[in-house]
ROMI-293519 format. One record per residue (C-alpha): residue in one letter; residue number from 1; x, y, z. Coordinates in steps of 0.2 Angstrom, whole numbers, plus 5000, padded with zeros to 4 digits. Example, Ala and Ser with C-alpha at 12.3 -4.5 7.8 and 13.67 -1.06 7.14 Angstrom:
<timi><r>a</r><k>1</k><east>5062</east><north>4978</north><up>5039</up></timi>
<timi><r>s</r><k>2</k><east>5068</east><north>4995</north><up>5036</up></timi>
This chain:
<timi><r>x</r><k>1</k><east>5393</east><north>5070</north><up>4863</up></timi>
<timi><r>x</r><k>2</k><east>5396</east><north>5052</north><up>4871</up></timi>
<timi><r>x</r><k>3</k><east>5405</east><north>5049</north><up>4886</up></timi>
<timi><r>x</r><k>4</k><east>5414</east><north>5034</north><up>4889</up></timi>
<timi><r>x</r><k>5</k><east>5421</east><north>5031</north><up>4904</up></timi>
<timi><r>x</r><k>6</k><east>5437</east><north>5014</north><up>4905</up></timi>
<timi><r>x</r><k>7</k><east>5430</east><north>5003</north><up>4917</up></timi>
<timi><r>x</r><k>8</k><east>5441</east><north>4991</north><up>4924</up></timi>
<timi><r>x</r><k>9</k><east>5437</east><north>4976</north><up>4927</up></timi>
<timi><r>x</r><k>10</k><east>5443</east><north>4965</north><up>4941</up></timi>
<timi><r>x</r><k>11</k><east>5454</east><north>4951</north><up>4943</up></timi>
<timi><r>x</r><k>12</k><east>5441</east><north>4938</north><up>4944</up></timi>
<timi><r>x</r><k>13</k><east>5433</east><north>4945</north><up>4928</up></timi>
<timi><r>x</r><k>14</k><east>5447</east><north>4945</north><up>4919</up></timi>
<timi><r>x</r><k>15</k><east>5452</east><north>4926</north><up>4925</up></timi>
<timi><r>x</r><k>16</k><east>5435</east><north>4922</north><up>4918</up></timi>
<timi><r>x</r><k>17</k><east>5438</east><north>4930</north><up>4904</up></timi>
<timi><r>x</r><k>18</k><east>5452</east><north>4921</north><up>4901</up></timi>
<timi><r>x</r><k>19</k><east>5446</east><north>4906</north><up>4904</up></timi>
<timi><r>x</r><k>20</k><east>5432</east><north>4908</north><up>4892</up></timi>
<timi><r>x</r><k>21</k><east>5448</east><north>4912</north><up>4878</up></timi>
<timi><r>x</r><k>22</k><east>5439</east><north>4929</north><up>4874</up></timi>
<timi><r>x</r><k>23</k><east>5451</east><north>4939</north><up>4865</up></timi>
<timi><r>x</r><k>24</k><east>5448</east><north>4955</north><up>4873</up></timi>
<timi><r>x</r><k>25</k><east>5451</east><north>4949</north><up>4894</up></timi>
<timi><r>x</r><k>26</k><east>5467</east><north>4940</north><up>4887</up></timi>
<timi><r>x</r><k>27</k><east>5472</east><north>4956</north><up>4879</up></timi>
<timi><r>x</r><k>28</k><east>5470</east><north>4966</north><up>4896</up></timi>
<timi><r>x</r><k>29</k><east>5477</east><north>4953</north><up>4905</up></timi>
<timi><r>x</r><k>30</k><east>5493</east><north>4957</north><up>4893</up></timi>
<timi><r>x</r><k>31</k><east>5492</east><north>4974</north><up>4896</up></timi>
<timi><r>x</r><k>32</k><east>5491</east><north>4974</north><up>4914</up></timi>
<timi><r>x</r><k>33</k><east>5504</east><north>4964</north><up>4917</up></timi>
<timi><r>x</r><k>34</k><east>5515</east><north>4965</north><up>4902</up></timi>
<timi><r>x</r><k>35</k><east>5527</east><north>4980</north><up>4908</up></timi>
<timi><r>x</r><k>36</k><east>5532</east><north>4971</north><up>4924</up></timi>
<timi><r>x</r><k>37</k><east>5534</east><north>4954</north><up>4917</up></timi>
<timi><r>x</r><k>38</k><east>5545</east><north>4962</north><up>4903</up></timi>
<timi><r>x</r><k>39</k><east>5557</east><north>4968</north><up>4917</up></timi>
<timi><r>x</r><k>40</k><east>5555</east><north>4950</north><up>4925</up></timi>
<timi><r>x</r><k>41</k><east>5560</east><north>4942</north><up>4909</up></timi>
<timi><r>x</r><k>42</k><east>5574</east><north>4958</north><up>4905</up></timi>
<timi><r>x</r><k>43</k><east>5582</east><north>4953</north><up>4922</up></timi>
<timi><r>x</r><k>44</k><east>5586</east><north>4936</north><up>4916</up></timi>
<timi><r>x</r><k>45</k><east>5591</east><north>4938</north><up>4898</up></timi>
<timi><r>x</r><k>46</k><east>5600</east><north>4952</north><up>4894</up></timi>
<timi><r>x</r><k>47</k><east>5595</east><north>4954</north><up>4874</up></timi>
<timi><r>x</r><k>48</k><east>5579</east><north>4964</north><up>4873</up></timi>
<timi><r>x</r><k>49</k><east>5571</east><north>4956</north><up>4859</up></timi>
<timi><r>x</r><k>50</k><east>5574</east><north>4939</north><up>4866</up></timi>
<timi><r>x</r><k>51</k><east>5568</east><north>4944</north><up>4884</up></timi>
<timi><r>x</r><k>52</k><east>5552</east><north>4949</north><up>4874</up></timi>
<timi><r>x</r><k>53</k><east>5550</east><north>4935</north><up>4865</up></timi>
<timi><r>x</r><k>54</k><east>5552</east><north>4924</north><up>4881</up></timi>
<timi><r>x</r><k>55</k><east>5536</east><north>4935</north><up>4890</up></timi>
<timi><r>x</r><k>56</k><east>5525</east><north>4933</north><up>4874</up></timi>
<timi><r>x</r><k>57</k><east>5528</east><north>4915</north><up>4877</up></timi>
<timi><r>x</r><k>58</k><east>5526</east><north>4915</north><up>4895</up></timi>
<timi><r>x</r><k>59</k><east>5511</east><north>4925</north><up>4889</up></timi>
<timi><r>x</r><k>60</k><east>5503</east><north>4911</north><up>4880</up></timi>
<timi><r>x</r><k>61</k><east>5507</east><north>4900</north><up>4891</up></timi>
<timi><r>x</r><k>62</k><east>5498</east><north>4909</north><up>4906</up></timi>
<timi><r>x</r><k>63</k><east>5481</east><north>4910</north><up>4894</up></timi>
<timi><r>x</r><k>64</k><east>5485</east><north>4890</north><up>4890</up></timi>
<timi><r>x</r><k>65</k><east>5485</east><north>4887</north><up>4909</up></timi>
<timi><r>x</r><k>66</k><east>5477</east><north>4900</north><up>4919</up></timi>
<timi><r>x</r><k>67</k><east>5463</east><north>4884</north><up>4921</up></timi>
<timi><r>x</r><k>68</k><east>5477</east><north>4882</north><up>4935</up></timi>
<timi><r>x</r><k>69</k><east>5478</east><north>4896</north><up>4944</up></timi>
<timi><r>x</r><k>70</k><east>5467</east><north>4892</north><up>4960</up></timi>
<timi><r>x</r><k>71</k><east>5464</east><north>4909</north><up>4966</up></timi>
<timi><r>x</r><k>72</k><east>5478</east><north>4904</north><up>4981</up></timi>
<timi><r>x</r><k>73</k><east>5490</east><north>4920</north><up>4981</up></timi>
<timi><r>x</r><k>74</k><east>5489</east><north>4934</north><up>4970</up></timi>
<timi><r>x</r><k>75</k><east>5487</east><north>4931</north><up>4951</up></timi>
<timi><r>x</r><k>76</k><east>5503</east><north>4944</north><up>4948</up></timi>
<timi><r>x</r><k>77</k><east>5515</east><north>4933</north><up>4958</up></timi>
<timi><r>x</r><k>78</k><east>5508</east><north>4917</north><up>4949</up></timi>
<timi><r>x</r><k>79</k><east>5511</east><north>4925</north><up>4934</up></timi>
<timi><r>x</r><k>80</k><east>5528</east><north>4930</north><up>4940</up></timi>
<timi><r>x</r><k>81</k><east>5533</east><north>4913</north><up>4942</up></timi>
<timi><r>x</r><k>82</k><east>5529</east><north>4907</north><up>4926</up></timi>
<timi><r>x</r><k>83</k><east>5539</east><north>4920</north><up>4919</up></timi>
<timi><r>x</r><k>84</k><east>5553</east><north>4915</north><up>4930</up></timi>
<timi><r>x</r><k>85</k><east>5553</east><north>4899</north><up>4924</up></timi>
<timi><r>x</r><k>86</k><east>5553</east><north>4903</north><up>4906</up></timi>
<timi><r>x</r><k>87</k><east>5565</east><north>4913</north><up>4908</up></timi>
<timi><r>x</r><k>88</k><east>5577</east><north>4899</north><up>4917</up></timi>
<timi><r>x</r><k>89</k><east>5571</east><north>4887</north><up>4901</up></timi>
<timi><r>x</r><k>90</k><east>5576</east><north>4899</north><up>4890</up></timi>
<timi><r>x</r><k>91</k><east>5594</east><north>4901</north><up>4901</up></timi>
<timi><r>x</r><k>92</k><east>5595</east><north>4882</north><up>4900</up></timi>
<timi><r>x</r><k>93</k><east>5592</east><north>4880</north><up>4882</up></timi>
<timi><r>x</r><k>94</k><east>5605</east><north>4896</north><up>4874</up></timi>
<timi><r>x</r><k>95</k><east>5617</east><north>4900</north><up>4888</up></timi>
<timi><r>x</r><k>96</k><east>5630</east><north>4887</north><up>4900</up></timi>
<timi><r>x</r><k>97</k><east>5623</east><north>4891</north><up>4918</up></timi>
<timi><r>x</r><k>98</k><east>5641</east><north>4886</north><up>4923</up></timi>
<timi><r>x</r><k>99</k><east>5653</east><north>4898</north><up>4934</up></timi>
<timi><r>x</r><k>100</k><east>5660</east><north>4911</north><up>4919</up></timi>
<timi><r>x</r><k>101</k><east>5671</east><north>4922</north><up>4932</up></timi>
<timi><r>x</r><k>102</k><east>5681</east><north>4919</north><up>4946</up></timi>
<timi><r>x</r><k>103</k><east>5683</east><north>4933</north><up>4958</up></timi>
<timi><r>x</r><k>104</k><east>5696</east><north>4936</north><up>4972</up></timi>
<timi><r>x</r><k>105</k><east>5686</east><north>4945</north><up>4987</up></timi>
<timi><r>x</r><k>106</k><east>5686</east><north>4965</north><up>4982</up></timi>
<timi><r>x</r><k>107</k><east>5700</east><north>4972</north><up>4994</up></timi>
<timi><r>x</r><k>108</k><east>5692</east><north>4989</north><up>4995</up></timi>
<timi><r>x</r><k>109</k><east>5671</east><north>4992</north><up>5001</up></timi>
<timi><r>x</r><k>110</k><east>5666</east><north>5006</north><up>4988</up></timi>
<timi><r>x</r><k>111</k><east>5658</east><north>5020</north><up>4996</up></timi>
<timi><r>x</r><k>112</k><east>5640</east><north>5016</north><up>4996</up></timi>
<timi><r>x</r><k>113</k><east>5636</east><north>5033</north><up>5002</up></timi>
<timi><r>x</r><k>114</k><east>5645</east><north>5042</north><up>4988</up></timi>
<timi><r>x</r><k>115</k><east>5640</east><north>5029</north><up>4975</up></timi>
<timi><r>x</r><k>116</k><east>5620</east><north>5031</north><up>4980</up></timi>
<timi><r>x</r><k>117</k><east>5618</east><north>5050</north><up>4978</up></timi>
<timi><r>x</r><k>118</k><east>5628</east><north>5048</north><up>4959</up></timi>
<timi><r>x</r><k>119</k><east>5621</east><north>5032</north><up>4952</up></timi>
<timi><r>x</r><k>120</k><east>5607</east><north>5032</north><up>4944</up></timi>
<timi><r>x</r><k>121</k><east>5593</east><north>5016</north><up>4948</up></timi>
<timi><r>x</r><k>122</k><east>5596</east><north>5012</north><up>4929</up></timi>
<timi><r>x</r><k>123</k><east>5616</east><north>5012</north><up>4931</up></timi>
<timi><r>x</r><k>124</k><east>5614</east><north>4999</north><up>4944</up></timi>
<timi><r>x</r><k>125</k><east>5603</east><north>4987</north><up>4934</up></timi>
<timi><r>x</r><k>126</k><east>5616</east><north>4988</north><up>4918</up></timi>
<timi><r>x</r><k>127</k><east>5627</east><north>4984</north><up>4932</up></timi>
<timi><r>x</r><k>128</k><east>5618</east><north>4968</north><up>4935</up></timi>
<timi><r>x</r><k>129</k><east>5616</east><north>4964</north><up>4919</up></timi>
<timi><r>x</r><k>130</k><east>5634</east><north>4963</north><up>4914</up></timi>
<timi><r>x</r><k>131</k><east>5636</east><north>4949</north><up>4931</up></timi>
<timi><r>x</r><k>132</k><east>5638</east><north>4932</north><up>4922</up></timi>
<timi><r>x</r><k>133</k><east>5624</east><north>4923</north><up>4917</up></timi>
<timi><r>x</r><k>134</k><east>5626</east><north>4912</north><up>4931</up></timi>
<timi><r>x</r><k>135</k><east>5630</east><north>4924</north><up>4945</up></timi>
<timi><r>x</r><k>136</k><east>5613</east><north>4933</north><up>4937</up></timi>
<timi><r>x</r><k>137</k><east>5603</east><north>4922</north><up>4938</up></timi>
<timi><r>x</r><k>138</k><east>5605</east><north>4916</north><up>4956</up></timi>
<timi><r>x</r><k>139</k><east>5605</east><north>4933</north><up>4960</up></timi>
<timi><r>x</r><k>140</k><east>5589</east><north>4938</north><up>4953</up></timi>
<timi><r>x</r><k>141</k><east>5581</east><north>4922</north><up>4961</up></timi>
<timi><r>x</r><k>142</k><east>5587</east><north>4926</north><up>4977</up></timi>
<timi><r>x</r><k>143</k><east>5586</east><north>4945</north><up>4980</up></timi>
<timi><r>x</r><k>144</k><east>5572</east><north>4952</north><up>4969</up></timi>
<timi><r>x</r><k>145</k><east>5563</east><north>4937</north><up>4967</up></timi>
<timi><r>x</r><k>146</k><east>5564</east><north>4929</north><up>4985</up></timi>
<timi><r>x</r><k>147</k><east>5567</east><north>4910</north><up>4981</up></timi>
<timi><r>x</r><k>148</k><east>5577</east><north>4901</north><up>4997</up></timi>
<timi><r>x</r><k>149</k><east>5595</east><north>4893</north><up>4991</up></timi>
<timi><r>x</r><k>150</k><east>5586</east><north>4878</north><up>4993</up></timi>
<timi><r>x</r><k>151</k><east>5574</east><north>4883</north><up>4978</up></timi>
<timi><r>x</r><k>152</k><east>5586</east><north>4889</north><up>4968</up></timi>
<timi><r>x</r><k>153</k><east>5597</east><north>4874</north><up>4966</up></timi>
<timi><r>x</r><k>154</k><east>5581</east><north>4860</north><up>4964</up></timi>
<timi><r>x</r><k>155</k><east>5573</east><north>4875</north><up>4951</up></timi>
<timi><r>x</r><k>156</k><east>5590</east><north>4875</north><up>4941</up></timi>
<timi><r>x</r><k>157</k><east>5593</east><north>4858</north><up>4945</up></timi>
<timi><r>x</r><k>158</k><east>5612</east><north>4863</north><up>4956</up></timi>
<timi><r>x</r><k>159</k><east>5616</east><north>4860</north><up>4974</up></timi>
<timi><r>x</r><k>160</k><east>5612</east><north>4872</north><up>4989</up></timi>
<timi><r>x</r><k>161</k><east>5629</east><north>4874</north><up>4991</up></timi>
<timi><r>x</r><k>162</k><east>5631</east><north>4879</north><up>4971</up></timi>
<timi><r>x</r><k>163</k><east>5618</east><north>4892</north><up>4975</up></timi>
<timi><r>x</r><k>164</k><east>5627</east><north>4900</north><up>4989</up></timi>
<timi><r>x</r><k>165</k><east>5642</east><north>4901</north><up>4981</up></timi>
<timi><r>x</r><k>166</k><east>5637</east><north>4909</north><up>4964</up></timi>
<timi><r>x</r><k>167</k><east>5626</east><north>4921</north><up>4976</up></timi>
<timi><r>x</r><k>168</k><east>5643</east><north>4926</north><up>4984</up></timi>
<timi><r>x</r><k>169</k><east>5652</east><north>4927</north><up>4969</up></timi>
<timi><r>x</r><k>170</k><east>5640</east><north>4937</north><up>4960</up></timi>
<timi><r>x</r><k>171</k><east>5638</east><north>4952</north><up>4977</up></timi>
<timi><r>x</r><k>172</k><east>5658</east><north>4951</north><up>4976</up></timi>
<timi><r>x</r><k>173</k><east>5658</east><north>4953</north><up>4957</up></timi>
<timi><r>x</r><k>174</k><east>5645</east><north>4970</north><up>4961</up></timi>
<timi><r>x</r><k>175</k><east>5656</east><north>4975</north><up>4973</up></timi>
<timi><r>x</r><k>176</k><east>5671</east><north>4975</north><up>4963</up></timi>
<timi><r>x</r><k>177</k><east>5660</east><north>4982</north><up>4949</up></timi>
<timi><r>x</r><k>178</k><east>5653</east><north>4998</north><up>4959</up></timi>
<timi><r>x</r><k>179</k><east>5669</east><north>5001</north><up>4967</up></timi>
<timi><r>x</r><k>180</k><east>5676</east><north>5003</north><up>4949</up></timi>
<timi><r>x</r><k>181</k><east>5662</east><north>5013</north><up>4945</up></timi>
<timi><r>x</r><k>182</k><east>5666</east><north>5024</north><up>4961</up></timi>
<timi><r>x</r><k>183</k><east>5684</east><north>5027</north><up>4958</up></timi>
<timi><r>x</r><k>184</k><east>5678</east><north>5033</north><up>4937</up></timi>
<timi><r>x</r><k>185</k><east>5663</east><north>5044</north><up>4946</up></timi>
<timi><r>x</r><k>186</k><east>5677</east><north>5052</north><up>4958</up></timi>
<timi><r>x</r><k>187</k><east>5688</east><north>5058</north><up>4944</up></timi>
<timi><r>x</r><k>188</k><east>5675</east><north>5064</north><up>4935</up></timi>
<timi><r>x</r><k>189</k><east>5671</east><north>5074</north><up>4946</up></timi>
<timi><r>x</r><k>190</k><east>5688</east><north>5077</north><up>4952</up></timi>
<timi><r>x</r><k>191</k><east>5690</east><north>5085</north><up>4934</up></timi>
<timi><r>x</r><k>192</k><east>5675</east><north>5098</north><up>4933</up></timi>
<timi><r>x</r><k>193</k><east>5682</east><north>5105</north><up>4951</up></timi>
């Protein structure tokens, strides 16, 4: 009987590995990374199979041009990036990045406390998804993935200003989403009392 035990290699390894094109550090590369930038890339476009198709190709380019990766910050967040901005290529080329909604200020604050005990973390994301395709990605940029207004608008080529206001339109269009949501949550369980 063998015993084989996984070893897993380092970053710096797998960089060299990578840089040297071996098939098997790209691979472990993919697959240590994959399942995160997939979300990335989900947050951005909402069809599954083209969110996919935009990582695979973030994917090779990241094993293109990982020569460029200087070892400054960590390699995840590098990856990260590029993702980001295939994502945003991919927004530019198939979708208008133009206002889709316009949205008076929700007159009611839903009830946060009420709302965080019944809704699930996945309920919230479908949420998001459904924010228009400019609101949601401006969203994304600027409160998962941290990007000042600033970088936003010279990364999507729009004003600061642009960036503000899509960010404002997209948390009123959330609120007025999640207090819908509230109100439906309340009657059903309003109905099984």
């Amino acid at each position: 009987m063998t015993l084989n035990i996984n070893k897993s290699i380092t970053e710096e390894e797998l960089i060299k590995k990578c840089l040297n094109n071996d098939y098997k550090g790209q691979r472990e590369l993919y697959n240590r990374y994959s399942g995160r930038m997939m979300g990335v890339c989900s947050r951005y476009i909402n069809d599954r199979g083209e969110a996919e198709g935009v990582m695979v190709g973030g994917f090779l380019k990241i094993f293109d041009r990982i020569h460029q990766f200087t070892g400054k910050g960590s390699l995840e967040a590098w990856i990260r990036r590029i993702m980001v901005n295939e994502s945003l290529t991919y927004i530019r080329k198939n979708k208008s990045m133009s206002v889709e909604v316009d949205l008076d200020q929700a007159e009611n604050e839903p009830d946060y406390t009420f709302l965080d005990d019944k809704l699930e973390e996945e309920e919230l994301l479908n949420l998001i998804h459904q924010l228009p395709i400019g609101y949601r990605t401006v969203f994304n940029m600027y409160a998962i993935e941290g990007y000042s207004h600033y970088e936003i608008g010279e990364m999507l080529n729009i004003s600061e200003n642009t960036s503000k206001s899509q960010l404002s339109r997209a948390r009123s269009w959330l609120k007025q989403k999640l207090k819908e949501t509230e109100e439906e949550l309340k009657r059903k369980f309003q109905s099984y009392e």
